[in-house]
N, C-alpha and C positions, 0 to 999 in steps of 0.2 A: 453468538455462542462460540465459546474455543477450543479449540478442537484438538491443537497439540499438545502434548504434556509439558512441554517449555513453557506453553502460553498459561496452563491450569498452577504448574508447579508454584510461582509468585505473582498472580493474577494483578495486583495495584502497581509492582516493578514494570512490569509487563507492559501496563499501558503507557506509563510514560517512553518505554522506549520505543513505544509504537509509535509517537513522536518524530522519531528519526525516520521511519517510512513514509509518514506529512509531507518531511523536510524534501525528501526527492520526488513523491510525487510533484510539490509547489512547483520544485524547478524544473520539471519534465513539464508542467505545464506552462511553463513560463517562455517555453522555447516558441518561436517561430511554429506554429500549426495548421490546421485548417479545423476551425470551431462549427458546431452546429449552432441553427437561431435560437436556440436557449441556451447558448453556452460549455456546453459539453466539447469535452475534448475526449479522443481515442489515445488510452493508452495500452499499447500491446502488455501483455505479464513479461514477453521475455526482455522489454525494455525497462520494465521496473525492475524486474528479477537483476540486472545488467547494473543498474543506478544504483540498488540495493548492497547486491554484492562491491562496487566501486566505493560506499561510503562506508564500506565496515560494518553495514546493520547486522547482517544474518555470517558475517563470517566466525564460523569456528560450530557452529548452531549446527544440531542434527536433526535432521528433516527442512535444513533451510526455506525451500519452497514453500512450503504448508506454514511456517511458523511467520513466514512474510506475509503468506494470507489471511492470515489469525489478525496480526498486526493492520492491515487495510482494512479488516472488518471492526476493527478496534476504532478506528479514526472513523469510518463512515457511523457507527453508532453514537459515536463523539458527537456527530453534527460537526466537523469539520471539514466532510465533503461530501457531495452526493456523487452516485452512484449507480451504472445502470450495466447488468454484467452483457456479455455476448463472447460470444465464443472466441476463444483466443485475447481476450481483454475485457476490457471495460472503459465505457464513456463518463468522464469526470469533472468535476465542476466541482473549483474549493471556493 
């Protein structure tokens, strides 16, 4: 469900650019880690938020935070990655 009026305003635009928050999760999980035995990696928000803001996703975007997490919820509905939230992040597995 989305929640921000950016993400409701062009709903089909929306999701391909929710694409580009894929893109930096893939590489944040691509890094050196320490994985759970199913595969899940911890990713903190304020290091997506970090990677996000670095590749121009959410720059210029008001409510960036929220409109990022509009966009992760896009890609986990996608079936492009699972998803497990906890406080302060979430454990990930694309």
């Amino acid at each position: 469900m989305l929640v921000t009026e950016y993400a409701k305003g062009n709903e089909l635009n929306f999701r391909v650019e929710s694409l580009k928050v894929y893109g930096v999760l893939v590489e944040l999980l691509g890094e050196e880690r320490e994985r759970r035995g199913d595969g899940y990696v911890l990713v903190s928000y304020r290091e997506l938020w970090e990677g996000c803001k670095a590749a121009g996703v959410v720059n210029g975007v008001d409510e960036g935070f929220a409109v990022m997490m509009d966009m992760v919820g896009v890609v986990e509905a996608g079936g492009l990655i699972g998803r497990e939230r906890v406080s302060g992040g979430s454990w990930v597995r694309s």
